[in-house]
N, C-alpha and C positions, 0 to 999 in steps of 0.2 A: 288414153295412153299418155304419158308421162315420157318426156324426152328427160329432164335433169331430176334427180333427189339431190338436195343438201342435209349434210351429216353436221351438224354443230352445237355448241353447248349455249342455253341458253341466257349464256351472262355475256354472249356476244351478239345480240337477238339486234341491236340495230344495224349493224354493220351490213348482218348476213339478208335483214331487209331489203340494205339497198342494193345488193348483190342481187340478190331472188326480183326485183323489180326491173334490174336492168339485165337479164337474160331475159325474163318477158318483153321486156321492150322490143329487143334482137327478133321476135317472134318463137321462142321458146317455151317449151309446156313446163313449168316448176311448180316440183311441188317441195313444202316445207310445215314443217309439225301446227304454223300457225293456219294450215289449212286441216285441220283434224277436225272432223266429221261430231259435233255433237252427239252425243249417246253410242256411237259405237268406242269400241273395244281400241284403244290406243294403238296395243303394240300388235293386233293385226292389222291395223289400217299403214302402219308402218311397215310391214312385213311385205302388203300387195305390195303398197307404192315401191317400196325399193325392189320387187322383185319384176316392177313392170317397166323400171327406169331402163334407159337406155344409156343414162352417164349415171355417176356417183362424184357429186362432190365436198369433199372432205373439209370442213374449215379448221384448221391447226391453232390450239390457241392455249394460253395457259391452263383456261377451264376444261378445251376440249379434250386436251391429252391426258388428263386425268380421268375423265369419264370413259367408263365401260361400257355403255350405250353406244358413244358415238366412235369408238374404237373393234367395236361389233360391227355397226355399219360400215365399216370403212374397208372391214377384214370381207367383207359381203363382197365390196365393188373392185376390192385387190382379186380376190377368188374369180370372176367372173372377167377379169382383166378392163372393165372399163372406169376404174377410180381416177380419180381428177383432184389430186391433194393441192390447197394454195394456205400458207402461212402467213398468219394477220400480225403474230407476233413473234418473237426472236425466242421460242421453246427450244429445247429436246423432243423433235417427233419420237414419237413410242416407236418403241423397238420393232420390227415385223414392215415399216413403210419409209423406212431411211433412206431405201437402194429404190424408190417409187419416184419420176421427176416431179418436184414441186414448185407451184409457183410462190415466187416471192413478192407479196405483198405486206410486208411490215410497214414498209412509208404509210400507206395506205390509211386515211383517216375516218374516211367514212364520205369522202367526196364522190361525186358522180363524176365528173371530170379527170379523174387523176389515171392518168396515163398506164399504170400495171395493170388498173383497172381493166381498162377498158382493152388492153392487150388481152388479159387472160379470157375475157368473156366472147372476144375473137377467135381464141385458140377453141374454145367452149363449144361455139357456134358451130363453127366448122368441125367439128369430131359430131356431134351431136346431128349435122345432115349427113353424114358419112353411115352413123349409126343407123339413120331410117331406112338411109335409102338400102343397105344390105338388109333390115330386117321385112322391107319393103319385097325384094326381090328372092328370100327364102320360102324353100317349099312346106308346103302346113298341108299336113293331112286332118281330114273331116274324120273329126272322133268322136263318135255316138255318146250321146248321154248315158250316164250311166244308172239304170235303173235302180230304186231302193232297193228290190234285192240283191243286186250287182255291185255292191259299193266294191270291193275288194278288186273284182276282177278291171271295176273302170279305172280305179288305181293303180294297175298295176300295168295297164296299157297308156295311161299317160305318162307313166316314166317311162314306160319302153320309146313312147315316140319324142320324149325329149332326149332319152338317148341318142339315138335316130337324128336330129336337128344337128342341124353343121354349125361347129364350135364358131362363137363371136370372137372376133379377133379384135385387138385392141385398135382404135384405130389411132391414126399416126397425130403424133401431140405437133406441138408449134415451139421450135427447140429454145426452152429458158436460158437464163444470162447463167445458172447456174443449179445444181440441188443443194437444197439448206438442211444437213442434218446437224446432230449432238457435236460429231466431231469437226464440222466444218467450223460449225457458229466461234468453238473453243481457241481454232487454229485463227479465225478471222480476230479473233476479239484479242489474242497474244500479239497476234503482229501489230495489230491499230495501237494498241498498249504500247511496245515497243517502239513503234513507228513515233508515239506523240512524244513519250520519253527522250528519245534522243535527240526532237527538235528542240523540246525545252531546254534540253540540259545545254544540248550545243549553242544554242543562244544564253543562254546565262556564260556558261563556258565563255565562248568569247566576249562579254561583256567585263568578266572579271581579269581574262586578261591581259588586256587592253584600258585597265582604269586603276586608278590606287585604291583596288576594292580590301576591303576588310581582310584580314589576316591575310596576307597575300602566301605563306607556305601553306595552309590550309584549302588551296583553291582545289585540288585534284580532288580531295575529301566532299568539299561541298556541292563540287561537280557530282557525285556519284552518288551522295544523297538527294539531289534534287532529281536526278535518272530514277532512283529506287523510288523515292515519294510519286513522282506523277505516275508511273507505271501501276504503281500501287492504286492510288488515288481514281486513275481511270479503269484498274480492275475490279474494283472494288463499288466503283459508281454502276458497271455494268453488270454485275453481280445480283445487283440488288434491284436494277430494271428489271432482270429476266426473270427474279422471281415475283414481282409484280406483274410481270406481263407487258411491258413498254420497254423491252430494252433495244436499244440503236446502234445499228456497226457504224454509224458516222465516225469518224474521227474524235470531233467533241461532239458530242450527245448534247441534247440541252438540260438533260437533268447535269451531267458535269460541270457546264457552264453555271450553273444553278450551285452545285455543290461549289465549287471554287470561290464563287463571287459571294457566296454566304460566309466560308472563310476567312476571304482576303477584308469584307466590310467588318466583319467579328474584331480584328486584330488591327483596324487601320487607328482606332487611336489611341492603341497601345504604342505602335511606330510614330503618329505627328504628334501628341497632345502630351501623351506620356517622355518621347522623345526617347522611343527604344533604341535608336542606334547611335546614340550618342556616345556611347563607350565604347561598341562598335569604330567608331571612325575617332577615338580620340587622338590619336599618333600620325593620321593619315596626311594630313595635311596642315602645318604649324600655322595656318592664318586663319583657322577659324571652323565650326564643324556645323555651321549654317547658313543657309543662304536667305537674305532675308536685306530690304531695305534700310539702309543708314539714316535714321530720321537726325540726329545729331554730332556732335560733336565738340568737345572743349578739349584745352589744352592745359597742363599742369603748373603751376606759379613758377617752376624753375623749369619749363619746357623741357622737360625728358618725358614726358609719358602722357596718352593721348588717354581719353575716353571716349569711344564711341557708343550711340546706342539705336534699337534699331525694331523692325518690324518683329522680332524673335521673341521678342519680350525678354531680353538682354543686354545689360553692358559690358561693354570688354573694353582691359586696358590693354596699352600697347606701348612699346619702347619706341619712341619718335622717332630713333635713329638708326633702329635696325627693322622696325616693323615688325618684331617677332610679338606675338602673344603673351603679355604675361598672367592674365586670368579673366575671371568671369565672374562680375555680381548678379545671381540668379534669384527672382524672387517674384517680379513682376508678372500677374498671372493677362498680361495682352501689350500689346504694342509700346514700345518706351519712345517717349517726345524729346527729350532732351537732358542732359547732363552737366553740373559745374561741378570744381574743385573746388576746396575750401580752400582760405586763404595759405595756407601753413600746409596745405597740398597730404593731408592726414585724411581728409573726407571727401567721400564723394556725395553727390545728391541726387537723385533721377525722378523724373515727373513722366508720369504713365497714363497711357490710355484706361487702367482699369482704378482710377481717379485715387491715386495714392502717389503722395512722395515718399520715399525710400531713403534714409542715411547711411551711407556704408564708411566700414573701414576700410581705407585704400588699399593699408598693407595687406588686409590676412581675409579682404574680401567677403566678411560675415554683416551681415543688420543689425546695425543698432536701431535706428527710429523709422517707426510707419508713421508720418504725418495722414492724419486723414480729417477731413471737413467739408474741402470739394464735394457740389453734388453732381459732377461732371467731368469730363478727361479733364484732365489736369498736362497743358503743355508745355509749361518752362516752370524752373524752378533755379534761384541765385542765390550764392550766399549773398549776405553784406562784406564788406571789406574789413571789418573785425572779427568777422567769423560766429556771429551768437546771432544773426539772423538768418530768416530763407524767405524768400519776396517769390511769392508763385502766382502765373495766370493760369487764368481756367475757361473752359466753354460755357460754367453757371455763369459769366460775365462779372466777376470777383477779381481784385488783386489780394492777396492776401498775407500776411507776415508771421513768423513762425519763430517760437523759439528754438533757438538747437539745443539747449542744453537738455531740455524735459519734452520736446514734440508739442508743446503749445498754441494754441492760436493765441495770436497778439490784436490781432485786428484783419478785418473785412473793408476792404475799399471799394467801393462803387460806383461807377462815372460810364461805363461803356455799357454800351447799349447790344452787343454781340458778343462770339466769345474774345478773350484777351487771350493772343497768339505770342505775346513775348512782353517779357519785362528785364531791365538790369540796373543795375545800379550804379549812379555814379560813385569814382575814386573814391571820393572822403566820406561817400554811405549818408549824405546828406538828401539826396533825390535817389524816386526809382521812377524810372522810363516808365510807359507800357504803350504797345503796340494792338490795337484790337482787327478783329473784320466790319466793325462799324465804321471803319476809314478813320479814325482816329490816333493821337497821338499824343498822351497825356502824360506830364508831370506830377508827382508826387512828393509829398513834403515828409519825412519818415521817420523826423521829432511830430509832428502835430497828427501822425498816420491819415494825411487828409489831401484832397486835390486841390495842386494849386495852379495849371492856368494846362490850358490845349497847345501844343506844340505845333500839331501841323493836321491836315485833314485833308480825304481826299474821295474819292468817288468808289476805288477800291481796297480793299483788304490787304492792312500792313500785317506782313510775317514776319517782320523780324524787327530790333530794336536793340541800338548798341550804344554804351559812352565813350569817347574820347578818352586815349588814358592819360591826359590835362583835366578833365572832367568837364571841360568847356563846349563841346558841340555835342550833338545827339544824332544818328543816324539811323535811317529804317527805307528798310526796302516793302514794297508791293506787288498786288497781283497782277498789278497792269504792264510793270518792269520797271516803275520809276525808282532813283534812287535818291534822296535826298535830305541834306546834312543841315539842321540847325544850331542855330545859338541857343544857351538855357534862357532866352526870352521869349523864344518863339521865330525870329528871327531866320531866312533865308541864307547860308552859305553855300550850300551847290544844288546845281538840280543834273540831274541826266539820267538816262534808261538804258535797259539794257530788253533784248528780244524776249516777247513772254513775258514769263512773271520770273519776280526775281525772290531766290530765296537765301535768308544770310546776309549779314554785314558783320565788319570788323575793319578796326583803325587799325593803320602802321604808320608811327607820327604823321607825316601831311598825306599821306594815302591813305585808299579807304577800297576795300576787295570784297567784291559784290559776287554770288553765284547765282546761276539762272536755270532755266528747265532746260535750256539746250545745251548743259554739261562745262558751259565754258564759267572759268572761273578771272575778273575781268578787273583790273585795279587801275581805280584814275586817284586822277590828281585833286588834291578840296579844293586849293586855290583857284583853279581854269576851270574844273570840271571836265577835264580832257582825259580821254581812255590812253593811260601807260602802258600795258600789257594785258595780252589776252592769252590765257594759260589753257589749252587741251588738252583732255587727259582721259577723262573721264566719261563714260559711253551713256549717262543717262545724267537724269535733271539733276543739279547740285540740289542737297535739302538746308544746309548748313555752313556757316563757316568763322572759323577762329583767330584766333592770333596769340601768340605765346607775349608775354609781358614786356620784352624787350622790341619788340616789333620787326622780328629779325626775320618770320617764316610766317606764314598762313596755313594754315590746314584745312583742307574742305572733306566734306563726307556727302555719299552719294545713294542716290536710288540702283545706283550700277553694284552696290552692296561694299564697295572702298573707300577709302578715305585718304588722300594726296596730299603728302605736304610739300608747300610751294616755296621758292625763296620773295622773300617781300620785295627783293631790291632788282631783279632780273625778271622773276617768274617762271626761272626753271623748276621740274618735277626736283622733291629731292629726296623724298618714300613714296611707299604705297603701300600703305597697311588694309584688311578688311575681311569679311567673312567671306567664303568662299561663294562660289558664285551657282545656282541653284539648277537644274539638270534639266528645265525648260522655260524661255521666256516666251510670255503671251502678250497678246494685241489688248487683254484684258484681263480685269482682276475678277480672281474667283476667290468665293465662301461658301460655309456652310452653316444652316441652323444651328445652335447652342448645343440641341440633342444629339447631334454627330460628332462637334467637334468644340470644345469650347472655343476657342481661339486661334487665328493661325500663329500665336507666338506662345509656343509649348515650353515648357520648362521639364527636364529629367527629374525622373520620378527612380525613386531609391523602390524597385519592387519587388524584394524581399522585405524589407523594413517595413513598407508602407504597404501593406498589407489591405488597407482599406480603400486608399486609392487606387491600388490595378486592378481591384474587384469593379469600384465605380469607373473607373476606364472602361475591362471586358465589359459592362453592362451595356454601356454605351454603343459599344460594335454590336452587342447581340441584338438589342435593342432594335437597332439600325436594321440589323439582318435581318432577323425576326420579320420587321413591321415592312419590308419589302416583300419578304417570302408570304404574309397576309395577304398582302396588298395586289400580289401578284394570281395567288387562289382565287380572290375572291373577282377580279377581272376577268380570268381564264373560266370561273364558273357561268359569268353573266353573260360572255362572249358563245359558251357552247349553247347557250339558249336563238342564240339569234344567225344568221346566214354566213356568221365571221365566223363560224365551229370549227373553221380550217385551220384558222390561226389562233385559235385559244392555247394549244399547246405551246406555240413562241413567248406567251406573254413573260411567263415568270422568267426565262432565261434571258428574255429584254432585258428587262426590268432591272435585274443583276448585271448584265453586262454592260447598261446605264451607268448604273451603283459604282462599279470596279470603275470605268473608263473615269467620272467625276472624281472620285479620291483619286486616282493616280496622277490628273490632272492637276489638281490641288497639289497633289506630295511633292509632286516632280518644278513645277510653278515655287513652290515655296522652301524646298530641301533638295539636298546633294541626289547626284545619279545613286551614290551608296544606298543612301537610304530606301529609294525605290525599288532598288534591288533587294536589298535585305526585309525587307514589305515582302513583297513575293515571293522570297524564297521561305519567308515562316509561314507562309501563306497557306504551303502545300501540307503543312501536318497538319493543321486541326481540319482540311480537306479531307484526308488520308484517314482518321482517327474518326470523320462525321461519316463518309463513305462507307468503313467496315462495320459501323454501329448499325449503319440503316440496310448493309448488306444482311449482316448477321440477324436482323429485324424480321426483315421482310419473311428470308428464309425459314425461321423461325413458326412467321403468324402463317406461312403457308404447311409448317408440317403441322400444324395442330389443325386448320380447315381440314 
């Protein structure tokens, strides 16, 4: 005798294994097609058993609902009132067993442990003693065999006395959280749609109105395409589950998570690298449209107009005395070290991390010369005082001289032993400073392009290197904090430190304004070496600092992403020009490999024009996406082979919501709140657009099986 049959299609054969081994456990008689009798005849050995079962239970699943077989068996155990329907997966039960209670096991993975589980084989158990014991205490009349000549007449008295037999009644189920039919799954999957919808929206919603977001009249608009898109997005992602057979009334599924994060990683270095929201935010706010470390700072020969430059891999000028904006030389493809004026305030110069110096025109902001020779970042670069030179250090441990007229090398100078972190020139373009991290401090002779004697030396790494504008003393600060002023003999005129390390010098005739890591911008006296004023202002380590010709104001520029100009003779604030400030700060600094992202100092890319570079951008995101979505299968395959089979399905949506959470860190770390937002809000269409491909997909490969 045969207490359970299971009805189910064979492309769910493990599942229903471990279902048919743990009602055995329970002490339960099951049977299941993997018990099929060698040599006999299939579909009567299927015929007894289900006609000798006491339950019937149905496994619902994409495969099975399509089979006619197991839609027969099922119609068997409805007819006789003892079917037992449980849903593996999120179908349309066939028509005829909607209004039948089912259990729902969708979560259900194939674990022994998991809680539907072992409820339904509960409810199982119990209908299934319920079953014996009435079949146990029903009365059986003694029916003669029926003799070979009798076949008719014994046929026709064993229906009579199954007529006769008191009808099985169904016995009482164990009341489910619910029944899962067609119209249910429809109504649950609109509202979860709905429900995600209007979180998104209403958070972006108030995001945008509560910040100087992008077209600020257009916010209702883009409110109600990002409601349309995620609704969409998550119908569409659910769509395409159900006709694979894995689809989840969660709120986010993990294939959604999966679809979004392959999205949002597709398109993120279209927004950093490419610098999609640049135009986006161009009116938004007049100090700047990124946020990004101030590595430098100089000031222009007739002190109206500042040049900063910065982590962005851009310089920007600025009115000294109103702080407004007045442009941007774009060109440097990673971090910009430093900036001077030419004499005659017509050129600028910039020295970059991606080892190129840069000549621009000040007024109309275009390139004239790429200096290139350095085999290494390139961090200061000065004219000469006649303006037909440019004196650069570098991390190849080079000082080097340059023609301005044609972008020439003139000469290679060699003396340090590390890189060379600042050079300048004296007044009359007779010497140039240099400042290395081999603790050195050398003069050069710039008729004989030759070294002529060490200035000063010391246990740590000089950053910076300035002349007196007499031309007579030389200054440089350290990493230890010291600061200290010589004669062009080498000779000692002050010594003193400041807290940390110190970044930045500049003369104002007998002062001298030092900037340090703890923001404070600090000017003593050369004569005593006594601290005059100490200027706050600024929320992070000074990187740089200036002096306009007259020696009337200082300017320092900072890690806080501004730049402060100070009076020389007081130390009051008297601007504050800078990029804006970036939409999270961290405890520490984040990057990514080359393949994601080249650089965190993106330049705007013209992507209509340039047509080959937003191709090689998207490749870079798919790329990205792609080789996670790999990365992510081929973990989740090796995983379902070993005891972790439970959590193989989490991996890829990990994986991805890894992915998404590191860019946004990165965007939000090094770009405005805008842009993080506008990241995510294009996020959702190529979501929306991959979701109805792979809906429409699936759909598709399922009506042709």
């Amino acid at each position: 005798m045969t207490d359970v049959f299971i009805s189910y299609s064979r492309g769910d054969k493990e599942r229903v294994r471990v279902l048919a081994e743990e009602l055995e456990r329970s002490g339960l008689r099951v049977w299941w097609d993997s018990h099929l009798t060698t040599g006999h005849a299939y579909r009567q050995e299927i015929t007894e058993k289900l006609d000798e079962a006491g339950l019937v239970i149905v496994v619902w699943s994409r495969l099975s609902a399509a089979s006619r077989f197991v839609c027969d068996e099922a119609d068997e155990g409805a007819q006789r009132g003892n079917l037992f329907p449980a849903l593996i997966e999120l179908v349309d039960i066939p028509l005829g067993f909607r209004q039948i209670q089912t259990a729902d096991l969708t979560h259900w993975r194939g674990g022994r442990n998991d809680a539907a589980l072992k409820s339904f084989i509960g409810a199982i158990h119990e209908a299934a003693g319920g079953s014996s014991r009435r079949r146990a205490s029903a009365p059986v009349e003694n029916v003669p065999a029926a003799s070979p000549e009798q076949p008719r007449q014994a046929m026709q008295r064993t229906k009579a006395m199954k007529r006769r037999e008191p009808k099985m009644q169904q016995p009482k189920k164990r009341k489910q959280k619910h029944t899962v039919t067609g119209k249910g799954i429809r109504t649950k999957l609109i509202f979860n749609a709905l429900l995600l919808a209007a979180l998104v929206a209403g958070g972006f919603g108030a995001i945008a109105y509560t910040s100087d977001f992008v077209f600020p009249e257009w916010r209702p608009v883009l409110v109600a395409i990002i409601f349309a898109l995620t609704f969409l997005a998550r119908f569409a992602s659910f769509g395409a589950d159900k006709a694979t057979g894995a689809a989840s009334m969660r709120l986010m599924s993990g294939s959604f998570i999966t679809l979004f994060g392959l999205a949002a990683i597709s398109i993120a270095p279209l927004v950093m690298e490419g610098r999609l929201y640049a135009g986006a935010l161009k009116d938004v706010q007049i100090a700047g449209i990124e946020g990004a470390d101030i590595n430098g700072v100089t000031v222009g020969p007739r002190g109206e107009r500042l040049v900063t430059v910065s982590d962005d891999g851009e310089a920007r000028v600025w009115d000294a005395r109103s702080g407004v904006g007045l442009g941007t030389f774009s060109g440097h493809s990673n971090w910009v070290w430093s900036a001077d004026f030419s004499p005659d305030g017509s050129e600028v110069a910039t020295a970059s991390r991606d080892v190129s110096i840069r000549v621009w025109d000040a007024s109309t902001r275009k390139e004239r010369l790429v200096l290139e020779g350095h085999r290494s970042s390139v961090y200061d670069a000065k004219y000469s005082p006649d303006g037909a030179m440019i004196a650069s250090g570098s991390s190849d441990k080079t000082v080097r001289l340059w023609s301005v007229e044609d972008g020439s090398s003139l000469a290679a100078m060699t003396r340090h032993t590390d890189d060379v972190r600042s050079v300048a020139f004296s007044p009359d373009g007779t010497w140039i400073a240099s400042a290395g991290a081999d603790g050195k401090v050398f003069l050069w002779n710039v008729g004989r392009r030759a070294f002529q004697r060490t200035i000063g030396s010391g246990n740590a790494q000089w950053n910076e290197v300035a002349f007196s504008q007499d031309g007579q003393r030389i200054g440089a600060v350290s990493d230890s904090g010291a600061v200290r002023v010589w004669d062009l003999r080498g000779n000692s005129v002050m010594r003193a430190s400041v807290p940390g390390k110190a970044f930045g010098i500049a003369f104002a005739g007998e002062r001298v304004a030092v900037g340090s890591i703890d923001g404070v911008l600090r000017i003593f006296d050369i004569a005593s070496g006594a601290t005059l004023l100490e200027s706050s202002g600024h929320g992070d380590a000074i990187r740089d600092v200036d002096a306009d010709a007259e020696g009337t104001f200082f300017v320092s520029g900072s890690r806080d992403n501004t730049a402060r100009v100070w009076e020389a003779s007081t130390g009051v604030e008297r601007q504050v020009v800078g990029h804006i400030s970036s939409a999270l700060e961290l405890p520490f600094a984040l990057d990514l490999p080359p393949v994601a992202v080249a650089s965190r100092a993106p330049h705007s890319v013209a992507f209509l024009d340039d047509k080959e570079r937003t191709a090689m951008l998207l490749g870079k995101g798919l790329a990205a996406g792609f080789g996670l979505l790999l990365i992510g299968l081929v973990l989740k395959t090796i995983l379902a082979l070993t005891p972790l089979k439970d959590a193989a399905r989490l991996v890829t949506p990990a994986l991805f919501a890894a992915g998404v959470g590191y860019y946004a860190l990165l965007m939000l770390s090094a770009l405005p709140a805008e842009a993080a937002m506008l990241w995510g809000t294009l996020a959702f269409v190529p979501a929306t657009v991959l979701g109805l491909i792979r809906w429409m997909g699936a759909a598709t490969l399922m009506k042709a099986r």
